[in-house]
N, C-alpha and C positions, 0 to 999 in steps of 0.2 A: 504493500500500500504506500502509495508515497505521502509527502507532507501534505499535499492540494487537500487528496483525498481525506486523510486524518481530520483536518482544520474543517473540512466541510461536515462529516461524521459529528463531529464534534457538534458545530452549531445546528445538525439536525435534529440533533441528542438534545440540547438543550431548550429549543423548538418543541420536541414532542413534550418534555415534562413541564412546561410551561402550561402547556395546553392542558394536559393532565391534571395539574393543578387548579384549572377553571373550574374543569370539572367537576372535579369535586369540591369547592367551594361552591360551588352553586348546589352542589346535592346536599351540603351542609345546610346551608341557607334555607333551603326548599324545605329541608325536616323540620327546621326549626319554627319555622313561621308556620307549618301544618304541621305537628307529629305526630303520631301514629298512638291512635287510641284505643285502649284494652280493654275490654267488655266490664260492664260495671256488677260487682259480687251482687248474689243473689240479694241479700241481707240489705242490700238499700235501691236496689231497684224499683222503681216504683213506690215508694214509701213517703213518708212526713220526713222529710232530713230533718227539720227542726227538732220535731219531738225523739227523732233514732237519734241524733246527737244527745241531746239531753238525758236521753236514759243510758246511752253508754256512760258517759262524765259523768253522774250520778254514780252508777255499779263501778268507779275506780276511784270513788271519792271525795269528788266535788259535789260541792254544793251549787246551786242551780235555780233560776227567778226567772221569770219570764214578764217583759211588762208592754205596754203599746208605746210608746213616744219615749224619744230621748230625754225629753224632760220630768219622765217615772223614774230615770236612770238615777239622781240625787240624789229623791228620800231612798229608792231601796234602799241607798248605799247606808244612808243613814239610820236606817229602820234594822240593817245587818248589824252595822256597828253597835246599835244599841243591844239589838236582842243576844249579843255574844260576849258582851262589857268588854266592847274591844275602844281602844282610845278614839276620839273625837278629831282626830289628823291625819290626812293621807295626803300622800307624796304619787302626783299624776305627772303622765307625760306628756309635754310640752303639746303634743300634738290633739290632747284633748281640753287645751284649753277653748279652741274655738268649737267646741260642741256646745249646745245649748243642752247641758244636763242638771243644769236648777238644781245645784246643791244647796243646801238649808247654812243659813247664816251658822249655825249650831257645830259644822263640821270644818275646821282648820282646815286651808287647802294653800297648796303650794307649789310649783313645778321645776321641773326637771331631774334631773339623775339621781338616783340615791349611794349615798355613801356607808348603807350598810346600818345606818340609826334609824331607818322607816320604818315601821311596824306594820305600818298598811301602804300600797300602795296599787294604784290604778289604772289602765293602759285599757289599751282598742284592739281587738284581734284585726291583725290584716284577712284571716279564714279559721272555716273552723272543718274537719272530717268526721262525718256522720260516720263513716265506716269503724270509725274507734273512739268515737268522742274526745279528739284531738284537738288544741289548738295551735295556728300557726301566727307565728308575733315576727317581725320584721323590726331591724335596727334603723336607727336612723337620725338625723339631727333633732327631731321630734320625736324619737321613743326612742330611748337609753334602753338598752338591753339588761341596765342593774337593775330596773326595774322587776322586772321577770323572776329574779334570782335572790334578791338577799330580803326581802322583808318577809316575817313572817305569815304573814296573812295576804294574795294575791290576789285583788280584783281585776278583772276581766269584763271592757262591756264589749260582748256581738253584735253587731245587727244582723239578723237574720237569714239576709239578703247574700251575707258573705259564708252562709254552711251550703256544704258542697256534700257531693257522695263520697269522693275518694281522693288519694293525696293527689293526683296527677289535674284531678281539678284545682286542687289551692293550688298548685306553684300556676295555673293558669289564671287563679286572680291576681297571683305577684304580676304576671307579665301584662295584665291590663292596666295596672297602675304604675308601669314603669314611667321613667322620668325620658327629657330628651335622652335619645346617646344607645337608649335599651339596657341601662346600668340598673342589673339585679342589685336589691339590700346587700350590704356587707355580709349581714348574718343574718338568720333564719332559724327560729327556735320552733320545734315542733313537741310540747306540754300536754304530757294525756295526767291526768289526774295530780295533785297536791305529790310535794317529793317522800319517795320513802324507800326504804332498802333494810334486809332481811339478811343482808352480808353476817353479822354477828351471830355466829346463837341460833341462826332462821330466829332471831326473834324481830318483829314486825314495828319500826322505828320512823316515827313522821316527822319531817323538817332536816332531816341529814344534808342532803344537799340542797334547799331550796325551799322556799316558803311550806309553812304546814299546814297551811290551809288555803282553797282555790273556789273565789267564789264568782260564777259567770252569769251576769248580768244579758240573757235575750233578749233585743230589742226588735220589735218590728219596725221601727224607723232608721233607715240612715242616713248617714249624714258626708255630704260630698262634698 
């Protein structure tokens, strides 16, 4: 083969992987903006996702309200706090302060991140999975992710709107609410029941890693 030949070889070679690479950049693309969807378990097809949600998250331990309007969403909060003589202050996430959830003058409020001294504190499911009574919480410069994680008592409010059958639908509400760019949340926490672990002893321990109690606020209104 002389040099001609070689040199040409060469930029034909790297012609075809060029092209190759379209390729499949476009089959990438194509998956991603339609992917491919897997038949939904018997267990919620067809069913109330509201109420199949709730009765899983109930049967792993949370506790569970259902109310019509975001503005029921404050006394429950208040009406919980009271009925469990839990402290009269919670620590929300930035991003619920423009909810209209009429909390009662009676309940300290305050936002942003916690540093671990909140007892109560309260955030917005970005989704929630009927199929295990999951929730799915998204990070972000309006909801701190210590939120989630270091108070003992976790409120949750839903709106309704965001329970789905199965996890492949929530990460398809994250994609509707993407920002310009299609820049998924940093993190993405997915919360089935209050924390607890049996590591010890098999004996049965609430709050080890994470609030000891998870109480999900169903709202039929949401808020855009």
């Amino acid at each position: 083969m002389s040099a001609r030949d070689d040199i040409l070889g060469r930029l034909r070679g790297a012609l075809d992987a060029q092209t190759e690479r379209s390729v499949r950049v476009a089959a990438i693309k194509a998956r991603m903006d339609d992917p491919p969807r897997p038949p939904i378990p018997g267990r919620v097809a067809d069913v109330d996702l509201t109420e199949t949600f709730r009765t899983r998250a109930e049967e792993i331990g949370a506790t569970t309200t259902r109310v019509a309007r975001l503005a029921d969403v404050g006394p429950a909060i208040a009406e919980h706090l009271r009925s469990r003589n839990l402290p009269s202050t919670v620590k929300t996430s930035p991003e619920l302060s423009a909810w209209p959830l009429d909390l009662p003058p009676t309940v300290a409020v305050s936002a942003g991140r916690s540093h671990g001294d909140d007892p109560v504190t309260v955030v917005a499911a970005r989704a929630a999975v009927a199929e295990t009574g999951t929730l799915m919480l998204t990070s972000g410069p309006t909801m701190p992710t210590t939120l989630n994680f270091l108070p003992e008592v976790h409120i949750v409010v839903l709106p309704t709107a965001r329970v789905v059958a199965t996890y492949e639908q929530a990460w398809d509400k994250i994609r509707d609410k993407d920002p310009p760019g299609g820049i998924l949340p940093r993190t993405v926490n997915f919360i089935t029941g209050p924390s607890r672990t049996a590591d010890i002893e098999q004996t049965l321990l609430m709050g080890i890693h994470g609030p000891r109690h998870l109480y999900i606020i169903l709202v039929d209104e949401d808020h855009e």
